[in-house]
C-alpha positions as CSV (number, residue, x, y, z in Angstrom):
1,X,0.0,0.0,0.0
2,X,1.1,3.7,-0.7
3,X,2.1,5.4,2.2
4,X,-0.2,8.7,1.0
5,X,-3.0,5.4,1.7
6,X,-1.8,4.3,4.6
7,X,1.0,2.2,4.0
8,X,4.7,2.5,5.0
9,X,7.3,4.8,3.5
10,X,10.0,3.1,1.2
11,X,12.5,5.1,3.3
12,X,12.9,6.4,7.0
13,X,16.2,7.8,6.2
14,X,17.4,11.1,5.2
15,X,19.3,11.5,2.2
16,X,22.8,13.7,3.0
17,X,22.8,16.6,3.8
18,X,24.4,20.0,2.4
19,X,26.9,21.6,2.4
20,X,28.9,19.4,3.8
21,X,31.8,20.8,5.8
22,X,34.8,20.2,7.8
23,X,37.8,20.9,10.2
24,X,39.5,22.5,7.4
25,X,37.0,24.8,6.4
26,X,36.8,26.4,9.7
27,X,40.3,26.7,9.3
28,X,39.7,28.3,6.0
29,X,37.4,31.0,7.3
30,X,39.5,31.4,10.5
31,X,43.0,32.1,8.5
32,X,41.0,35.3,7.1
33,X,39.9,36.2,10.5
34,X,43.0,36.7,12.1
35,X,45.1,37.6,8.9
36,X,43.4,41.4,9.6
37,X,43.2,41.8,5.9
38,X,39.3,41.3,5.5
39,X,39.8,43.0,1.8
40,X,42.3,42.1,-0.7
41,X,44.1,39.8,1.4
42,X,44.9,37.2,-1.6
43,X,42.5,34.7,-1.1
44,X,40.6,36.4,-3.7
45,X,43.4,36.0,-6.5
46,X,44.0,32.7,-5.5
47,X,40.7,31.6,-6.0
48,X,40.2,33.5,-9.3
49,X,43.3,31.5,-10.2
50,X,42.4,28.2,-9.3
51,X,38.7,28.3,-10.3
52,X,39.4,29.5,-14.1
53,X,42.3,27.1,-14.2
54,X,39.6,24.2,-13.0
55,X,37.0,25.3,-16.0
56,X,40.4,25.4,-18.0
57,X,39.5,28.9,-18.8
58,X,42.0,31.9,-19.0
59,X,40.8,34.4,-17.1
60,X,38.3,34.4,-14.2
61,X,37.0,37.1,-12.1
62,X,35.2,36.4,-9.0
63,X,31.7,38.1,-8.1
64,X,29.2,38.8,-5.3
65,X,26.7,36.5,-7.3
66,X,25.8,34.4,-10.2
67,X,23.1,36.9,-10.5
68,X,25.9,39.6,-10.9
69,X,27.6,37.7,-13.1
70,X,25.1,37.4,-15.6
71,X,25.0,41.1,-15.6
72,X,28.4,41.6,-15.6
73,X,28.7,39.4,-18.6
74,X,26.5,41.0,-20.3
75,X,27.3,44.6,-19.5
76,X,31.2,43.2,-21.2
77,X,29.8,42.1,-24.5
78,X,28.4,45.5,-24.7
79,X,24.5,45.2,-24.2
80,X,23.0,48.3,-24.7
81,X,19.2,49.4,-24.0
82,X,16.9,48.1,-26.4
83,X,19.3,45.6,-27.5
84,X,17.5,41.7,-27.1
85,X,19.0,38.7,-25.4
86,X,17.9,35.0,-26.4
87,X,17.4,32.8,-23.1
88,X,15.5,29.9,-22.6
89,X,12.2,30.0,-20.8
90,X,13.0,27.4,-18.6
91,X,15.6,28.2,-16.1
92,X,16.1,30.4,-12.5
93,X,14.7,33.9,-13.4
94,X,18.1,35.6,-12.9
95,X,19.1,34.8,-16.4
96,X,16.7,36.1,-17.7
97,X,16.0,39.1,-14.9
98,X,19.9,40.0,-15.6
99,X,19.5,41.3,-19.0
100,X,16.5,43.6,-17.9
101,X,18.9,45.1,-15.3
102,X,21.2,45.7,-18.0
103,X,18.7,47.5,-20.1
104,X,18.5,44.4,-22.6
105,X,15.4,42.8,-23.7
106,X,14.6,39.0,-23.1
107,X,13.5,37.0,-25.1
108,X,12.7,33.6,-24.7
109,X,13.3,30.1,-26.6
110,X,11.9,26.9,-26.1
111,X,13.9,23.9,-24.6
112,X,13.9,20.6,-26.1
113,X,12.5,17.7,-25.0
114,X,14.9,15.4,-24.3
115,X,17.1,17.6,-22.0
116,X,15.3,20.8,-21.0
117,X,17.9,23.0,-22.1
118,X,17.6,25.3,-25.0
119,X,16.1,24.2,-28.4
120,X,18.9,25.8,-31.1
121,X,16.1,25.7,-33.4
122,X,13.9,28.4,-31.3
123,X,16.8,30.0,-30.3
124,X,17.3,30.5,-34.5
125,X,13.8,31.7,-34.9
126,X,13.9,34.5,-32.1
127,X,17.2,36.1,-34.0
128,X,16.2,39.8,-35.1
129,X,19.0,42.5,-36.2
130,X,18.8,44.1,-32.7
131,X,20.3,40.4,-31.0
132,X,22.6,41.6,-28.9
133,X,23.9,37.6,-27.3
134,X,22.3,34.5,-27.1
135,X,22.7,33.1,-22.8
136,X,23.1,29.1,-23.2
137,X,21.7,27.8,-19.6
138,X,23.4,24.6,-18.7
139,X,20.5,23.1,-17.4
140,X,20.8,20.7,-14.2
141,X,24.4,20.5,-14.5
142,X,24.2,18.8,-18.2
143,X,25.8,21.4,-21.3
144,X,23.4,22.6,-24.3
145,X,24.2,21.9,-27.4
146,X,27.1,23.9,-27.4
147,X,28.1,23.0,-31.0
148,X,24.6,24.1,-32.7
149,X,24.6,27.3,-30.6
150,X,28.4,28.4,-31.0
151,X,27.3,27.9,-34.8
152,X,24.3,30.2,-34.6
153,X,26.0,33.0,-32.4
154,X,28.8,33.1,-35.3
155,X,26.4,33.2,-37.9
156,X,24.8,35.9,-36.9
157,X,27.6,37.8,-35.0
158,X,26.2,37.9,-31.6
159,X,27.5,36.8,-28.4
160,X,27.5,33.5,-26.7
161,X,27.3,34.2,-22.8
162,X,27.2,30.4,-20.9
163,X,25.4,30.2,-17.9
164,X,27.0,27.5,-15.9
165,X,25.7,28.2,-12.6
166,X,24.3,24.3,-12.0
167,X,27.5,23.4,-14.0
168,X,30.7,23.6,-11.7
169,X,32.8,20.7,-13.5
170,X,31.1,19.8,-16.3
171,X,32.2,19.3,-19.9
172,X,31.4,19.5,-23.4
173,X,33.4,17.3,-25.6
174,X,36.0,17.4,-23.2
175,X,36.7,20.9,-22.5
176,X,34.8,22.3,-19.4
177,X,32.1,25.0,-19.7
178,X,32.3,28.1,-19.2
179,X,35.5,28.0,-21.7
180,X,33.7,27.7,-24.7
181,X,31.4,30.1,-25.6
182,X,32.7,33.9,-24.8
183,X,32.6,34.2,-21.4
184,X,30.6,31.7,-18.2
185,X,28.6,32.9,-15.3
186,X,28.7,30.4,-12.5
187,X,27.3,30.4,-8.7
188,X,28.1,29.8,-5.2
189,X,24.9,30.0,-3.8
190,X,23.8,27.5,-1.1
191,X,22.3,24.9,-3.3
192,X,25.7,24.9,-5.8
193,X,27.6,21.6,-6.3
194,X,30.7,24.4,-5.1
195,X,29.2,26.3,-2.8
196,X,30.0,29.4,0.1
197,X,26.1,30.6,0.9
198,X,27.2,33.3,-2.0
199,X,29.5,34.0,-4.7
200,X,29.9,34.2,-8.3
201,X,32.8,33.6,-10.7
202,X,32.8,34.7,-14.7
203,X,35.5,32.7,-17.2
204,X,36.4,33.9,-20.3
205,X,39.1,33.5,-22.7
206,X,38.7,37.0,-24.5
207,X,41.0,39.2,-22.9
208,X,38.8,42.0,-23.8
209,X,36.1,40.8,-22.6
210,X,37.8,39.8,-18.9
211,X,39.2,42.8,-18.6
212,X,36.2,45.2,-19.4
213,X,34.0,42.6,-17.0
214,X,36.8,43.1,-14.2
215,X,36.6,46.7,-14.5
216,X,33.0,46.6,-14.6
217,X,32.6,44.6,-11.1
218,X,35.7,46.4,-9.4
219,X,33.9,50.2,-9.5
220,X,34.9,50.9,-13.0
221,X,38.5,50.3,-12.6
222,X,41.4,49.1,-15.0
223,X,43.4,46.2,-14.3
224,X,46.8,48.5,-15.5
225,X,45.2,51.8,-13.9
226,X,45.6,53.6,-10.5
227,X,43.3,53.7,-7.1
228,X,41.3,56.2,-8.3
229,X,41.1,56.2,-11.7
230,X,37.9,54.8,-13.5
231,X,37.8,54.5,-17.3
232,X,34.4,53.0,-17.3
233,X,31.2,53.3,-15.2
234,X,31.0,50.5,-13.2
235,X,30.4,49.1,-9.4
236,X,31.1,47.3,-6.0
237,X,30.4,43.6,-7.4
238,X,33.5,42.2,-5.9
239,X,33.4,38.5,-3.6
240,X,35.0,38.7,-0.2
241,X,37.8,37.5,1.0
242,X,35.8,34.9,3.2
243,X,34.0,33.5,0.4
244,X,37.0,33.0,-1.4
245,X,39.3,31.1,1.3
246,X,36.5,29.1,1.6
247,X,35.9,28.7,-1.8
248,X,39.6,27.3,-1.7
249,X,38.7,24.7,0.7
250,X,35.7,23.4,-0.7
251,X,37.4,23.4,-4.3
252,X,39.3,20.4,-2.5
253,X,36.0,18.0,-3.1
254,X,34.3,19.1,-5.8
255,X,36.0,16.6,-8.6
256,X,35.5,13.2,-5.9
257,X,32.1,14.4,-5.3
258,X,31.1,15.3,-9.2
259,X,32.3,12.0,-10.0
260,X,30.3,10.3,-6.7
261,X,27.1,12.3,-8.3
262,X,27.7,11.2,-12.2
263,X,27.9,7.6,-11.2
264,X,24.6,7.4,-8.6
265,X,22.9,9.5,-11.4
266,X,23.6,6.9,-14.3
267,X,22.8,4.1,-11.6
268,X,19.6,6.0,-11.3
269,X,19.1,6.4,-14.8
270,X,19.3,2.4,-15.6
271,X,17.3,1.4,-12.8
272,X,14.5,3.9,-13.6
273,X,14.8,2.6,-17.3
274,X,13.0,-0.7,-16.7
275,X,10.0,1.3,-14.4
276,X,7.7,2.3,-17.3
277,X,6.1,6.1,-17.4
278,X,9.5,7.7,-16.2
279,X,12.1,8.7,-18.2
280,X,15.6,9.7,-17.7
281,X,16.6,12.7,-19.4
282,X,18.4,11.4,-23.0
283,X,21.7,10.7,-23.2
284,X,24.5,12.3,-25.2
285,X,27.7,11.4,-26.1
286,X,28.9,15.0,-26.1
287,X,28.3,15.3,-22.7
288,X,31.3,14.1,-21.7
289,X,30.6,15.5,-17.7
290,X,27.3,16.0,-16.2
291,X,27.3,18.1,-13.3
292,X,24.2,16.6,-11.9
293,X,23.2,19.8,-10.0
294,X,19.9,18.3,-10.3
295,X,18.4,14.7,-11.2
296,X,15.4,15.9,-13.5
297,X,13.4,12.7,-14.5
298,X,10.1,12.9,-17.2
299,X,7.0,11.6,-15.5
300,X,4.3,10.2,-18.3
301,X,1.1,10.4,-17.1
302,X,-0.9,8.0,-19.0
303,X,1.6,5.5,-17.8
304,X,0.2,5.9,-14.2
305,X,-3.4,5.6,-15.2
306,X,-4.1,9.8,-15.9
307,X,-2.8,10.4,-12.1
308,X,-1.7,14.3,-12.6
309,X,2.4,15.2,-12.4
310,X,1.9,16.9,-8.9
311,X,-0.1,14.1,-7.3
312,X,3.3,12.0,-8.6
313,X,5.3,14.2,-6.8
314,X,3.2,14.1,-3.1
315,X,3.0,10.4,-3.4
316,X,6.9,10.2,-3.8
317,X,7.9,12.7,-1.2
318,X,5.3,10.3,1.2
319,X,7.6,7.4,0.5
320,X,10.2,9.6,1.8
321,X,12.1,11.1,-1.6
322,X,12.3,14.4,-1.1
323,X,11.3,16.1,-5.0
324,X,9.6,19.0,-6.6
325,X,8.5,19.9,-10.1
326,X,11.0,22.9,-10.8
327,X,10.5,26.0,-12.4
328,X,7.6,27.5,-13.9
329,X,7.7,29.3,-17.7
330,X,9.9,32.7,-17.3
331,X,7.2,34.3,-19.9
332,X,4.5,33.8,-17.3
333,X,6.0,36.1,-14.8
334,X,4.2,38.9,-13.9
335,X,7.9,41.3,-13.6
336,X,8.7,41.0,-16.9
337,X,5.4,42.6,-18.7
338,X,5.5,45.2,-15.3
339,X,8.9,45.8,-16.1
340,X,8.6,46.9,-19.4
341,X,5.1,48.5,-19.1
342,X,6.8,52.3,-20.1
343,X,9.5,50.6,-22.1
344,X,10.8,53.5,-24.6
345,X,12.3,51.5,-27.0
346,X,10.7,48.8,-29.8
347,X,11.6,45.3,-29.6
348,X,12.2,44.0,-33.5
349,X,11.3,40.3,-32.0
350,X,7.8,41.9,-30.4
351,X,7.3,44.9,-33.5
352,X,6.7,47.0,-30.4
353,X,7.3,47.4,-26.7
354,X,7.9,43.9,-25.4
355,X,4.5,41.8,-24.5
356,X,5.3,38.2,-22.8
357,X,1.4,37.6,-22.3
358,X,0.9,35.5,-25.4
359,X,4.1,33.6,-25.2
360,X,3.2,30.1,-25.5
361,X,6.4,27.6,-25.7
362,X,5.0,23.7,-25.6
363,X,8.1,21.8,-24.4
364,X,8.2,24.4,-21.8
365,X,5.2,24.3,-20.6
366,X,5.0,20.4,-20.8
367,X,8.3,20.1,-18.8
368,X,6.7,23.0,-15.9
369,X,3.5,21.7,-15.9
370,X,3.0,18.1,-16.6
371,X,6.6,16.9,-16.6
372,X,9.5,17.5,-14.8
373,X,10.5,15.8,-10.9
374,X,13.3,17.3,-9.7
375,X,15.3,15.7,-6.8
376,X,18.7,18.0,-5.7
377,X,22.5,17.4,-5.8
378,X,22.8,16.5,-2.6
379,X,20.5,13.3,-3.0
380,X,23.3,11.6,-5.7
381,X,26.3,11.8,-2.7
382,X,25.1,9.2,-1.1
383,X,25.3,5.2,-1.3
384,X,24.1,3.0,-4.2
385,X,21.4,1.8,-1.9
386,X,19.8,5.4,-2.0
387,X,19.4,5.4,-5.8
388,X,17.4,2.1,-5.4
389,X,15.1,3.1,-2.8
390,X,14.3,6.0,-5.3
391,X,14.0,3.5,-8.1
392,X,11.7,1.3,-5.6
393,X,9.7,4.3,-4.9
394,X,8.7,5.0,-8.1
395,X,8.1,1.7,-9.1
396,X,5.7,1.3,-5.7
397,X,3.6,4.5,-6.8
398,X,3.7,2.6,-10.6
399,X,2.3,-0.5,-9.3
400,X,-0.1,0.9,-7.2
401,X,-1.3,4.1,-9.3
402,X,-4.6,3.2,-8.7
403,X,-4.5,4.5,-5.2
404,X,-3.9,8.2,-5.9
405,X,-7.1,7.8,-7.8
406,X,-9.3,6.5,-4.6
């Protein structure tokens, strides 16, 4: 019997917890403390160092935020207002928020099917002469088509911003993002697979562009310049030295632990292969690292007798696997159309001031509203015996079906 019927839960256990921490980053965080130098104390150029040389980019400049990275980013590549930004409408709301701070114009792609990050072929559709960049989201951890979209952003002549903030670690025919397209926007937030509560980090191997986003976060200063002299506008978007000494410290785990994640994710992914009406995400060769910032499996309703997505979810978190179904579609927030209400510029994508109220993307709205389970990183650090009690959970709610219906 289902446990939302009265039965008991697959699992009593909780699945790990995060962050997880230690001795040494105490240690990390104390060594700040008594240094006395709170600001500019090194940690911070250490960690710039080390993190671009782990996403085997050239230059990296840490941030307050992924949010501010985003804006940073785009602010480098020279958005201007009025100019238009293709994102996908599936993913956090900062990407998308970030280029209406920057006086940019989003505008929204579908995802594909098979792995909920952006669909090149939408993205292709939404171009318009005022394109400014094009902001691949790497979706869960697991790259976009990095090859189709690189193609399209040279075609046109527009930037290729990645945003890698669920992607610490992973890789796209070898090479890590956040390297590839012209510059990567990762986070440090508390749910990160590298996390410090906060932080954000940019990569880039244009010179030009790293040093016009370093200015840009450091009060409109220049790398070769003095104190007080500011050749752009810019502001305070710097990381502390905190964040970054622990940063340092928690860089010590992340490769064991994205490798402890990729393996309990495709252990997941076979087991949930013979349990009809769930679907991993499809594989791809090109994918040559999955971050696995989230597990994001495709629940099929008709396979479960018509029982709805969300009634899915409650039974599963009864049986004791925590889960949630995600985002919702970006177009369907009420900021954006409030935000651009007394918009003085036209949109060439809308032929006007910018309207999101008739945006209608199907595999979007499939994935947010009949689709997508999410369960977190933190659920894949665990022993192989957790990914079966998922696996068995799932398959309990598939046998029994019936009972959500009662």
């Amino acid at each position: 019997m289902l446990t939302i019927a009265g039965g008991e839960p697959v699992r009593k256990t909780p699945f790990p917890a995060w962050p997880v921490h230690g001795p040494e980053d105490e240690q990390a965080l104390l060594r700040v403390l008594h240094s006395g130098q709170w600001f500019m104390g090194g940690h911070i150029t250490q960690f710039e160092q080390a993190f671009a040389a782990f996403q085997q980019a050239q230059f990296g400049i840490a941030v307050s935020s992924g949010t501010t990275a985003l804006q940073v980013a785009l602010e480098a590549v020279g958005l201007r207002p009025g100019d238009e930004v293709i994102v996908p409408a599936y993913t956090f709301v900062a990407t998308a928020s970030a280029v209406a701070a920057t006086g940019g114009v989003p505008v929204f792609a579908d995802i594909e099917p098979g792995t909920y990050n952006m669909d090149p072929a939408s993205a292709a559709a939404a171009i318009t002469p005022r394109t400014r960049a094009i902001v691949a989201v790497h979706i869960a951890g697991r790259p976009a088509d990095l090859d189709a979209l690189l193609a399209l952003a040279k075609k046109h002549d527009v930037r290729l911003i990645e945003d890698a903030c669920q992607a610490h670690a992973a890789a796209w025919r070898g090479t890590r993002v956040g390297a590839i397209g012209d510059l990567g926007c990762f986070s440090f937030q508390a749910s990160k697979n590298l996390c410090a509560g906060e932080g954000g980090f940019i990569t880039s191997n244009n010179r030009e562009f790293a040093e016009v986003a370093w200015s840009i976060h450091n009060c409109g200063r220049s790398p070769q310049g003095a104190w007080y002299e500011h050749p752009l506008i810019g502001s305070n978007y710097r990381i502390s030295e905190f964040h970054a000494s622990l940063l340092l410290s928690q860089m010590r785990h992340l490769e064991a632990q994205t490798a402890t994640r990729s393996r309990n994710a495709d252990h997941l992914s076979s087991l949930l292969d013979s349990i009809e009406g769930v679907l991993p995400m499809d594989r791809d060769p090109r994918v040559t690292t999955h971050a696995n910032h989230l597990y994001i499996m495709r629940y099929q309703s008709e396979a479960f007798g018509g029982v709805s997505r969300d009634r899915f979810i409650e039974a599963l978190r009864a049986e004791g696997v925590p889960c949630s179904a995600g985002y919702r579609p970006l177009y369907r927030e009420a900021a954006f159309n409030a935000h651009f209400r007394d918009w003085p510029f036209e949109s060439a994508y809308f032929h006007g001031k910018p309207d999101y109220s008739a945006i209608s993307l199907p595999v979007t709205e499939q994935a947010c509203n009949e689709e997508g389970v999410w369960l977190t990183q933190n659920m894949l650090l665990g022993p192989e015996q957790d990914m079966e009690d998922i696996a068995a959970a799932v398959d309990k709610i598939h046998r029994h079906a019936d009972q959500l219906r009662a």
